[in-house]
N, CA, C and O atoms as a MOPAC input file, in Angstrom:
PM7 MOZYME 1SCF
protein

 N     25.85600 1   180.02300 1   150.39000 1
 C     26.66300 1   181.20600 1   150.57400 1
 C     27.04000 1   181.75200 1   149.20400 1
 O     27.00600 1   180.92900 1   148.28900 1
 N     27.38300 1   182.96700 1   148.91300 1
 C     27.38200 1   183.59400 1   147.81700 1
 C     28.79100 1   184.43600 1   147.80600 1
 O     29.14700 1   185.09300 1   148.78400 1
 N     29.64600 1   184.33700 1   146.45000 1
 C     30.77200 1   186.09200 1   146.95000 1
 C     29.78400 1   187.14500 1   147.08700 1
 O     28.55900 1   187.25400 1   147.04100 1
 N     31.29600 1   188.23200 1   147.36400 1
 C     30.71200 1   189.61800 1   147.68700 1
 C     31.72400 1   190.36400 1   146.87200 1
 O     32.82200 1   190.50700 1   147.41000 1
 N     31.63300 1   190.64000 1   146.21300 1
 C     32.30300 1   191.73600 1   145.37100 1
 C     33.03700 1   192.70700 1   146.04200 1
 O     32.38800 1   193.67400 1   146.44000 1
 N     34.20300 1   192.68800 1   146.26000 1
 C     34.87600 1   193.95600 1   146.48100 1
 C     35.39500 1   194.90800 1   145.94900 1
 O     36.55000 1   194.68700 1   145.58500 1
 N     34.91900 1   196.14600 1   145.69800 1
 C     35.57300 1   196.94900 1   144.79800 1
 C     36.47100 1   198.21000 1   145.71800 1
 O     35.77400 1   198.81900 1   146.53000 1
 N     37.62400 1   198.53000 1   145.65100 1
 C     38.29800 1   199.79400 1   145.82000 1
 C     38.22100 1   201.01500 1   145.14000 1
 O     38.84800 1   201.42900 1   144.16500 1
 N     37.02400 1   201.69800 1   146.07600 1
 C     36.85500 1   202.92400 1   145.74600 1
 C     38.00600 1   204.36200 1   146.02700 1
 O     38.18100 1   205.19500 1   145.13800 1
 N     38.29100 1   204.39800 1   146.58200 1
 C     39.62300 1   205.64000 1   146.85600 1
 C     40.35000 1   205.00100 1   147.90000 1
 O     39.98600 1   204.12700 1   148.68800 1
 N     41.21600 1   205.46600 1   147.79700 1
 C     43.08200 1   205.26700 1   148.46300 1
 C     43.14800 1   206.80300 1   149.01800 1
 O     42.84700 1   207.63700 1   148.16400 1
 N     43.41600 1   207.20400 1   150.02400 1
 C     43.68300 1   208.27500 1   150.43000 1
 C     44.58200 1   208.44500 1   151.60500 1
 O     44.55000 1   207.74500 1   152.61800 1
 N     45.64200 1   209.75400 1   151.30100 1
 C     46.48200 1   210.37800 1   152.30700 1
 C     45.79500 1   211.25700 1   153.16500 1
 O     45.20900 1   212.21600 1   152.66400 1
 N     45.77900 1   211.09100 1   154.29000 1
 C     45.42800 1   211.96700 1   155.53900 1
 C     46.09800 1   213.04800 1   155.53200 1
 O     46.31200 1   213.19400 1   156.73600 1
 N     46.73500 1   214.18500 1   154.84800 1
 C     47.84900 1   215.29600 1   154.43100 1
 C     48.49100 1   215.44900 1   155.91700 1
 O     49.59100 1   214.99700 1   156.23700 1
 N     47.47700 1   216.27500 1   156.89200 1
 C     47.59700 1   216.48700 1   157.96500 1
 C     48.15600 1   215.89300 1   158.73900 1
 O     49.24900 1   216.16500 1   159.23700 1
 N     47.10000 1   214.49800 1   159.06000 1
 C     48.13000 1   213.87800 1   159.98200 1
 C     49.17800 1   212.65200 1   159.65100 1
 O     49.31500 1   211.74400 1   160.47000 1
 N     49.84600 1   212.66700 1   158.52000 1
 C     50.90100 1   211.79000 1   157.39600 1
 C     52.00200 1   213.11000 1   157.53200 1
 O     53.20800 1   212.92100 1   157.69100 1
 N     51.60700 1   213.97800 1   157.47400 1
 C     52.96400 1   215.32600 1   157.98500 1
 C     52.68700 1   214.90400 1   159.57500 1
 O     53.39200 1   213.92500 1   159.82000 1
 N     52.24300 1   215.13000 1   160.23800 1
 C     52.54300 1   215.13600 1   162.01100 1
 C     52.81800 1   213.50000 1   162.44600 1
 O     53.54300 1   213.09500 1   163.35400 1
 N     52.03600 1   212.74400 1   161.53700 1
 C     52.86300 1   211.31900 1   162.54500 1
 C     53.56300 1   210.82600 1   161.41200 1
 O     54.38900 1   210.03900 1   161.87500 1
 N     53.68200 1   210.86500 1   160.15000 1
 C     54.12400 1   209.43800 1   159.29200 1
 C     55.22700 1   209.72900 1   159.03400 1
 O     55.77400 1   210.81900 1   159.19900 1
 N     55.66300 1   208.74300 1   158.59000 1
 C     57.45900 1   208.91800 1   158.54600 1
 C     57.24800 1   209.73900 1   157.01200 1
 O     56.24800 1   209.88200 1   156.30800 1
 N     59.15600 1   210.35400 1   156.80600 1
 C     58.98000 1   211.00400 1   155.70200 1
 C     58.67700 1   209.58300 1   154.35800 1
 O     58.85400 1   208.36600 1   154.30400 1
 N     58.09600 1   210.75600 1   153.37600 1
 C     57.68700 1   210.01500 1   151.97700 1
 C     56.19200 1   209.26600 1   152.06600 1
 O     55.61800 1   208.86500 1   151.05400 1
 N     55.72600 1   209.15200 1   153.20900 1
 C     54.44100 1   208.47100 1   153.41100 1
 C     53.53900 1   208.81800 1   152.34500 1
 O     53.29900 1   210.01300 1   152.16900 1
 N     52.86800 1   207.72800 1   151.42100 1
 C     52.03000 1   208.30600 1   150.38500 1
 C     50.87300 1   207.00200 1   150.31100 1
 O     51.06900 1   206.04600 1   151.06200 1
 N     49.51600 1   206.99000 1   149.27300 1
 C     48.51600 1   206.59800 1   149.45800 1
 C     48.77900 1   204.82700 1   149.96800 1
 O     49.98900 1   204.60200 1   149.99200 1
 N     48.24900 1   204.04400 1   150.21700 1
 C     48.44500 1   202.52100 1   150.28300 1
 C     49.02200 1   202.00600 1   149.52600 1
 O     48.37100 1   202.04200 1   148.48200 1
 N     50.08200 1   201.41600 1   149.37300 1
 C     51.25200 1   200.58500 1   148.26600 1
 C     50.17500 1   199.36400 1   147.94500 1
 O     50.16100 1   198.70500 1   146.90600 1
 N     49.55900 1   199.26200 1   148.71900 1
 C     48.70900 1   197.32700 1   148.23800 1
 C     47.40500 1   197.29800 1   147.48300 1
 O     46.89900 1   196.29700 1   146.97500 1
 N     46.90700 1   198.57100 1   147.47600 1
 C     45.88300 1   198.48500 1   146.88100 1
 C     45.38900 1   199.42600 1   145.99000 1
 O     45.66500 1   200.54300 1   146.42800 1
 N     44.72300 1   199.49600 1   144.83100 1
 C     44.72100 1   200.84100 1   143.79500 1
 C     43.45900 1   200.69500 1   143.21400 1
 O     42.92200 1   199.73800 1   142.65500 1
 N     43.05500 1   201.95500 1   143.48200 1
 C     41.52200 1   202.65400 1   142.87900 1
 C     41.20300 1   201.40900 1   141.79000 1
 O     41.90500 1   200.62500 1   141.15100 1
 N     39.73600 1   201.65900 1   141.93000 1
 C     39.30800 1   200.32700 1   140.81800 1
 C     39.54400 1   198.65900 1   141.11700 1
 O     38.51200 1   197.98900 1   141.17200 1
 N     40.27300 1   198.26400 1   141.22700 1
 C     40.77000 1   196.93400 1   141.91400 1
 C     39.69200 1   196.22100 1   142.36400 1
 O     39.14600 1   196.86300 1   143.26100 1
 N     39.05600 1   195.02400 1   142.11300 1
 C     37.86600 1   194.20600 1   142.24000 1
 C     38.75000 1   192.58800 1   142.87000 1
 O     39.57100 1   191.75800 1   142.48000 1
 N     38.01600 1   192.86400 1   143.89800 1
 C     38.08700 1   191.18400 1   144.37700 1
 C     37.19400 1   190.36100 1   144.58000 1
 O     36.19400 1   191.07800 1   144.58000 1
 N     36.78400 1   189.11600 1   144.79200 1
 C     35.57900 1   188.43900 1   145.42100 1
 C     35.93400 1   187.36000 1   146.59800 1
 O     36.69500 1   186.39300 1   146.56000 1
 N     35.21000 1   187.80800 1   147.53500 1
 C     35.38900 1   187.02100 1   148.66100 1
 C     34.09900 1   186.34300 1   149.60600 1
 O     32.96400 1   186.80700 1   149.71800 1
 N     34.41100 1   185.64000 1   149.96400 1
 C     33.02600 1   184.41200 1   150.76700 1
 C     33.87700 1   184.78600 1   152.82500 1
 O     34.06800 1   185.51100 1   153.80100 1
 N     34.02900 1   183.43600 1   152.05500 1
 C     34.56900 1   183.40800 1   153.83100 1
 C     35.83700 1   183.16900 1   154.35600 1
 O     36.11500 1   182.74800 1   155.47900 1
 N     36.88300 1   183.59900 1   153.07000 1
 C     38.01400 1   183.93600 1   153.04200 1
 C     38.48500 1   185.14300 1   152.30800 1
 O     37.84100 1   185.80000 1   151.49000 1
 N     39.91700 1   185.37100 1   152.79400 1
 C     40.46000 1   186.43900 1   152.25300 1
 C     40.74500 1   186.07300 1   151.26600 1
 O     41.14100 1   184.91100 1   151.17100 1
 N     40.65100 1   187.03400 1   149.94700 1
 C     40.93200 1   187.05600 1   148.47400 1
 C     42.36500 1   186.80600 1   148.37300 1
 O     43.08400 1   187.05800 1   149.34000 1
 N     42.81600 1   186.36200 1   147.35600 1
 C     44.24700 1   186.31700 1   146.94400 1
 C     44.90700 1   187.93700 1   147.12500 1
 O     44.04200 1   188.81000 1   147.05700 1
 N     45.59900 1   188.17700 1   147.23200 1
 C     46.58300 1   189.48100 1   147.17700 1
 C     45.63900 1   190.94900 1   148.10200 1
 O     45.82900 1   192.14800 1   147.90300 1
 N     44.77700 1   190.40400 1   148.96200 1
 C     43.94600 1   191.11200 1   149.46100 1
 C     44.89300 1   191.79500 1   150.71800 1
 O     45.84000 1   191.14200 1   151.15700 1
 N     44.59600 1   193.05800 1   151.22900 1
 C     45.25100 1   193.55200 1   152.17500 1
 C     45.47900 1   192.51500 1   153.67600 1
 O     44.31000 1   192.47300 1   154.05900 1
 N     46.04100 1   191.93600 1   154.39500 1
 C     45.65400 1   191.33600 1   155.46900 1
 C     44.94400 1   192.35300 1   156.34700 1
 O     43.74600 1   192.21600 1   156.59500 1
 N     45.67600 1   193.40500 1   156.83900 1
 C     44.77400 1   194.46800 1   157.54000 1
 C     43.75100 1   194.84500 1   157.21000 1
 O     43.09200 1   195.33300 1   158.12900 1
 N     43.23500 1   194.83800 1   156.12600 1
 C     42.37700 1   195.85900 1   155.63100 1
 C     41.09800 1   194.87400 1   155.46300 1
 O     39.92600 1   195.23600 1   155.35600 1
 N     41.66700 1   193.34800 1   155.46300 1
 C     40.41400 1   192.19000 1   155.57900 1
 C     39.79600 1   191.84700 1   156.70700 1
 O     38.65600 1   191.38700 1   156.78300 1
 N     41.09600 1   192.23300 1   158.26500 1
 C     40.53900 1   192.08900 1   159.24000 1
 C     39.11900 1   192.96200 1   159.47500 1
 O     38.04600 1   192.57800 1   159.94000 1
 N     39.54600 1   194.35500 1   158.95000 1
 C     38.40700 1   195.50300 1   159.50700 1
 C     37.37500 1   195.34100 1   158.82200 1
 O     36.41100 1   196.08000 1   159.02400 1
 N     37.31600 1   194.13000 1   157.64700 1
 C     35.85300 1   194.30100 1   156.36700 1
 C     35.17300 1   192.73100 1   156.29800 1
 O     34.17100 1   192.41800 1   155.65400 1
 N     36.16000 1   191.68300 1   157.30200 1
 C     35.43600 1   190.47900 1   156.95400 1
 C     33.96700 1   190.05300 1   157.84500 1
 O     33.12200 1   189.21800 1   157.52400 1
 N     34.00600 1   190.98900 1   159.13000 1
 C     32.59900 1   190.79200 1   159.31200 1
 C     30.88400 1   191.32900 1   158.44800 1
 O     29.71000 1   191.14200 1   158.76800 1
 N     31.60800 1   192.09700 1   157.17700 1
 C     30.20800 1   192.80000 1   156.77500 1
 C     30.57600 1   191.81600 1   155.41000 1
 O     29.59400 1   191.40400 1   154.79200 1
 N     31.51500 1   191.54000 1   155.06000 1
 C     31.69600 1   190.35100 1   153.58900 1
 C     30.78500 1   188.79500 1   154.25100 1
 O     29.98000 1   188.11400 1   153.61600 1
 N     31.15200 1   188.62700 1   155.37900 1
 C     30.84800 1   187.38400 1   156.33900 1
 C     29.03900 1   187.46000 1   155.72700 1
 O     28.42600 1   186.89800 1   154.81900 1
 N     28.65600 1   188.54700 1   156.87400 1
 C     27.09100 1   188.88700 1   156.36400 1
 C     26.33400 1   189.05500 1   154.79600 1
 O     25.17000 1   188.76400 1   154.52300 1
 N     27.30900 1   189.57900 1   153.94200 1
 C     26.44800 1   189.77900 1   152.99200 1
 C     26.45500 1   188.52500 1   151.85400 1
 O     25.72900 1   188.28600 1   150.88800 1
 N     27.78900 1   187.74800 1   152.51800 1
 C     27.79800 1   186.59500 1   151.92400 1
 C     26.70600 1   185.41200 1   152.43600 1
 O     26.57800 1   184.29200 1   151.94400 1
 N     26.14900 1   185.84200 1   153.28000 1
 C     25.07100 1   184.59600 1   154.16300 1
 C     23.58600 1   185.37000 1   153.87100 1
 O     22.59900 1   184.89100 1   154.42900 1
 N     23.43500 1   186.46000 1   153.07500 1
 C     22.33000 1   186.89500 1   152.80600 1
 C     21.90300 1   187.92000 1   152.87300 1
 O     21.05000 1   188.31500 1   152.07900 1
 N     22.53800 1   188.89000 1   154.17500 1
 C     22.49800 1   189.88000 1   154.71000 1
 C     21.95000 1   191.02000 1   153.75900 1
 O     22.86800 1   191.50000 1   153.09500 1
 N     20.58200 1   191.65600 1   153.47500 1
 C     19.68400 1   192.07100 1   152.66700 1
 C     19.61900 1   193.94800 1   153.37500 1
 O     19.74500 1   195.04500 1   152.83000 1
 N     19.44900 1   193.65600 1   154.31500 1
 C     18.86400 1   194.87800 1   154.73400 1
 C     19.58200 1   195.60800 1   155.22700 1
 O     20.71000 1   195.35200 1   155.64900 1
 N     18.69300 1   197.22200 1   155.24900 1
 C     19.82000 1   198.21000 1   155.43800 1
 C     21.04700 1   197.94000 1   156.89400 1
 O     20.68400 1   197.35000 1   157.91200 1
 N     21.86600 1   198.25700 1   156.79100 1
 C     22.75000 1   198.46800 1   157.71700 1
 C     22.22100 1   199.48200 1   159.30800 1
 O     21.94300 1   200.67700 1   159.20800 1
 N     22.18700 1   198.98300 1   160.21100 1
 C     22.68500 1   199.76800 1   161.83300 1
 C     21.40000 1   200.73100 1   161.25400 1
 O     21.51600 1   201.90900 1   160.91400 1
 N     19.83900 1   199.72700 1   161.22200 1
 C     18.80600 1   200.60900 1   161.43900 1
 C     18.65400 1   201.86900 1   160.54900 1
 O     17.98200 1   202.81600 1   160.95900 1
 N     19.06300 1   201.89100 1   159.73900 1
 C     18.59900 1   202.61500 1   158.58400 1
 C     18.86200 1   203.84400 1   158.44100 1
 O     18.22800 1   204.83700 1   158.08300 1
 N     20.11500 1   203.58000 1   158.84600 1
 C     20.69700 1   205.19900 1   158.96900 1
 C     22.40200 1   205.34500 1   158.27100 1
 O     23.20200 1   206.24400 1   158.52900 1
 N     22.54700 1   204.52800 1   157.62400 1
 C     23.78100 1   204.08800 1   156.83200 1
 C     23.87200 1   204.39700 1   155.48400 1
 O     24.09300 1   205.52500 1   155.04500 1
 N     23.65000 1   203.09400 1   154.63400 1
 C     23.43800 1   202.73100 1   153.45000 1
 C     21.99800 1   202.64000 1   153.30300 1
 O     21.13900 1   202.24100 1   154.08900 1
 N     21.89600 1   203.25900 1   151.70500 1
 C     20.21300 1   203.03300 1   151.70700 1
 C     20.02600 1   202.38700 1   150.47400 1
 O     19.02500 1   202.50200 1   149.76700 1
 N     20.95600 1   201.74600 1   150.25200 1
 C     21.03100 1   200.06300 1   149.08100 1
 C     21.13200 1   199.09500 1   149.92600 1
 O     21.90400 1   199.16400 1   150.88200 1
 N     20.33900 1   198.02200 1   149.68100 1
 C     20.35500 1   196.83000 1   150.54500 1
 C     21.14100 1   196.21300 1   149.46300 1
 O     21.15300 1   196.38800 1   148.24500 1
 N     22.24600 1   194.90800 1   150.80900 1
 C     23.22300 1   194.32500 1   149.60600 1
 C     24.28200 1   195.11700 1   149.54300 1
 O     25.25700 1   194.42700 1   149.24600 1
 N     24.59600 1   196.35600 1   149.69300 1
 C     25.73100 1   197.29500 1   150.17900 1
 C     26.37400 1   197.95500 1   151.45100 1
 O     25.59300 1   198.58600 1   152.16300 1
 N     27.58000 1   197.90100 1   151.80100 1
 C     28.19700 1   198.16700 1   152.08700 1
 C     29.45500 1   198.90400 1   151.79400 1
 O     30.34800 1   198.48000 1   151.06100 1
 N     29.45400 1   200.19800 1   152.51200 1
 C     30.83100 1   201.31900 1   151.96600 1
 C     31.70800 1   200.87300 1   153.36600 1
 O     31.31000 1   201.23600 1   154.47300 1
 N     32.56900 1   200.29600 1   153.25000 1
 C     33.78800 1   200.22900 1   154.59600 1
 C     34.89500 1   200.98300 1   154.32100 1
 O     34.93400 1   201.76800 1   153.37300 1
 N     36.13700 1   200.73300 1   155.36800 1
 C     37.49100 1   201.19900 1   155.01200 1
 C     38.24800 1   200.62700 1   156.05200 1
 O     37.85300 1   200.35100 1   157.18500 1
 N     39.45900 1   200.46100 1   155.53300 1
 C     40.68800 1   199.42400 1   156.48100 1
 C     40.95400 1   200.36400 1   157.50500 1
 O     40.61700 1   201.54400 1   157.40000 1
 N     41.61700 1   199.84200 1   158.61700 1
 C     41.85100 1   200.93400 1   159.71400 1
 C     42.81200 1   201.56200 1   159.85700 1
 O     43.17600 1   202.23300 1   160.82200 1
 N     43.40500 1   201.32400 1   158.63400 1
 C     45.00500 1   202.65600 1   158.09200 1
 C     44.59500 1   204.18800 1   158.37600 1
 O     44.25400 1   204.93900 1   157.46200 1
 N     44.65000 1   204.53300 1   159.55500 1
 C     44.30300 1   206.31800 1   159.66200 1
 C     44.74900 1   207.31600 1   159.17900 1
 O     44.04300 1   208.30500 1   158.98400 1
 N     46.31500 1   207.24900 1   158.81700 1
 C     47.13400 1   207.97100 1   158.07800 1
 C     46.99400 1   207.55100 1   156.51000 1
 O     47.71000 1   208.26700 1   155.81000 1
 N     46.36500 1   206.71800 1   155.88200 1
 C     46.17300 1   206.02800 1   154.46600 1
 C     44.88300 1   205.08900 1   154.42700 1
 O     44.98700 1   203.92700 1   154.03400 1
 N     43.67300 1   205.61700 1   154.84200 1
 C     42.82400 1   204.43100 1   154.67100 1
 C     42.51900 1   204.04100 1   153.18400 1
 O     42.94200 1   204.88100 1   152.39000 1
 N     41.91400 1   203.01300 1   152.64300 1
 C     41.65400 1   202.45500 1   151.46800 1
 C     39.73500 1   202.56100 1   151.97800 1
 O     39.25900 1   202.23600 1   153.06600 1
 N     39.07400 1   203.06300 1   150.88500 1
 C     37.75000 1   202.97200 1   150.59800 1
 C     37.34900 1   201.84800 1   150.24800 1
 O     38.12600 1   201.47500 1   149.37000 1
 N     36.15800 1   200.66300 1   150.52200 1
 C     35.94300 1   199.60400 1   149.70100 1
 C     34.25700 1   199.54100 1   149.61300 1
 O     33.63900 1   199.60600 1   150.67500 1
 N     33.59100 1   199.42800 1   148.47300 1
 C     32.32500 1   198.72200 1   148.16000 1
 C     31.90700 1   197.95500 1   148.22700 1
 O     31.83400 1   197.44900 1   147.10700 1
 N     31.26500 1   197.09500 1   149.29200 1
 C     30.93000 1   195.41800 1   149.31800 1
 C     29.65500 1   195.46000 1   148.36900 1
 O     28.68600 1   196.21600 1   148.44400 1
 N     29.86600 1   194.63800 1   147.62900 1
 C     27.80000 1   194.19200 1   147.26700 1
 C     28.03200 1   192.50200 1   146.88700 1
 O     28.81800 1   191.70000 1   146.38200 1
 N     26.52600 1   192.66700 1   147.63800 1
 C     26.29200 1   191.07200 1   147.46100 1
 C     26.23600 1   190.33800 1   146.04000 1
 O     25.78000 1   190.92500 1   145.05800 1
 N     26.59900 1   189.35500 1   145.99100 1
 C     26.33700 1   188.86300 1   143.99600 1
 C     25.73300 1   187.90000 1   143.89000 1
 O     26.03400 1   187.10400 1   144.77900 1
 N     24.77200 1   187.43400 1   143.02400 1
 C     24.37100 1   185.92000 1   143.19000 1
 C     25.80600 1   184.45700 1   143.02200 1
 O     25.76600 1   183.23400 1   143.15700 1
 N     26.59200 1   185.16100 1   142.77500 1
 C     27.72300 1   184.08900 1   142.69200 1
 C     28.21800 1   182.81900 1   143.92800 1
 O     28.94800 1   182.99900 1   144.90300 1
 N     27.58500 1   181.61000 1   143.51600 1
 C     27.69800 1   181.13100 1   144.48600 1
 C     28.99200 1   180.58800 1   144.96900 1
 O     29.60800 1   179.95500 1   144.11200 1
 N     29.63000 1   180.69400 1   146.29400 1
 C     31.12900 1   180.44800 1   146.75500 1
 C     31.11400 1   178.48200 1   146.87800 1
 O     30.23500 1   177.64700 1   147.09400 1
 N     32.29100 1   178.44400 1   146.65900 1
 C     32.66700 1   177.14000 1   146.66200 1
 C     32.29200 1   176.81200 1   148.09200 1
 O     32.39200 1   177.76100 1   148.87000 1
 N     31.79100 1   175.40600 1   148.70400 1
 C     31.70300 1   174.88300 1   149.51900 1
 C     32.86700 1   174.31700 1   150.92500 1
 O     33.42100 1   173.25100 1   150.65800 1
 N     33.11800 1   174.72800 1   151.85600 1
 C     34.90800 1   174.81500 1   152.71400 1
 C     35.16100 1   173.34000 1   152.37300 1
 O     36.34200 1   173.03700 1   152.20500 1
 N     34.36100 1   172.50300 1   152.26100 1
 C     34.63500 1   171.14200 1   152.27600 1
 C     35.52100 1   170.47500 1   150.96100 1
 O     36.25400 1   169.49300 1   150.85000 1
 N     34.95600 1   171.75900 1   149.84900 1
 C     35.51300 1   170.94300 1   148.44500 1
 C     36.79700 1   171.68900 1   148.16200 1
 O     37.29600 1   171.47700 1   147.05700 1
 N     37.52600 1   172.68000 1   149.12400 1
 C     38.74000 1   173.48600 1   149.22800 1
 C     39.61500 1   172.78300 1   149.57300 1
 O     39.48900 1   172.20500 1   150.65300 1
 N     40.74700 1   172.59700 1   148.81800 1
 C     42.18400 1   172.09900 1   148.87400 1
 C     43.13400 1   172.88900 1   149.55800 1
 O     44.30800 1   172.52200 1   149.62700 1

């Protein structure tokens, strides 16, 4: 098994609907900021969003076990090894970049 690089590509306010549903002051994601690199296997990264890992750990899962080829038939991503996701914050989603790395992840067995 290998990490997967996570990078945070944009943080964004929904204008529209952050005025019609969000409480006042609502502004981009407090937890996470443009640029921000994590690496993850088959756990969540240190200081990683909890929400935002639920909606991204099945394509980290895959690209950490090898997962090469294009995405959902070839109509997605057209880098193999990539993945563009986003947490399921609708009023503030966070953008993220998965790519696969040769970095190999520690083994669950030798984890304390």
């Amino acid at each position: 098994m290998k990490k997967v690089k996570i990078t945070i590509l944009k943080t964004i306010l929904q204008e529209d609907l952050a005025k019609e549903y969000g409480v006042e002051g609502l502004s981009t994601c407090p937890l996470m900021s443009e640029g921000e690199v994590y690496y993850a296997d088959y756990a969540k990264p240190d200081g990683f969003c909890d929400e935002a890992w639920k909606a991204i750990y099945q394509y980290v899962f895959a690209l950490a076990h090898g997962a090469q080829e294009i995405w959902y038939y070839h109509d997605w991503i057209k880098t193999p090894g990539v993945a563009i996701v986003s947490c399921n914050d609708g009023l503030r989603p966070v953008i993220m970049k998965l790519e696969a790395t040769d970095i190999e992840a520690k083994e669950m067995s030798n984890i304390t």
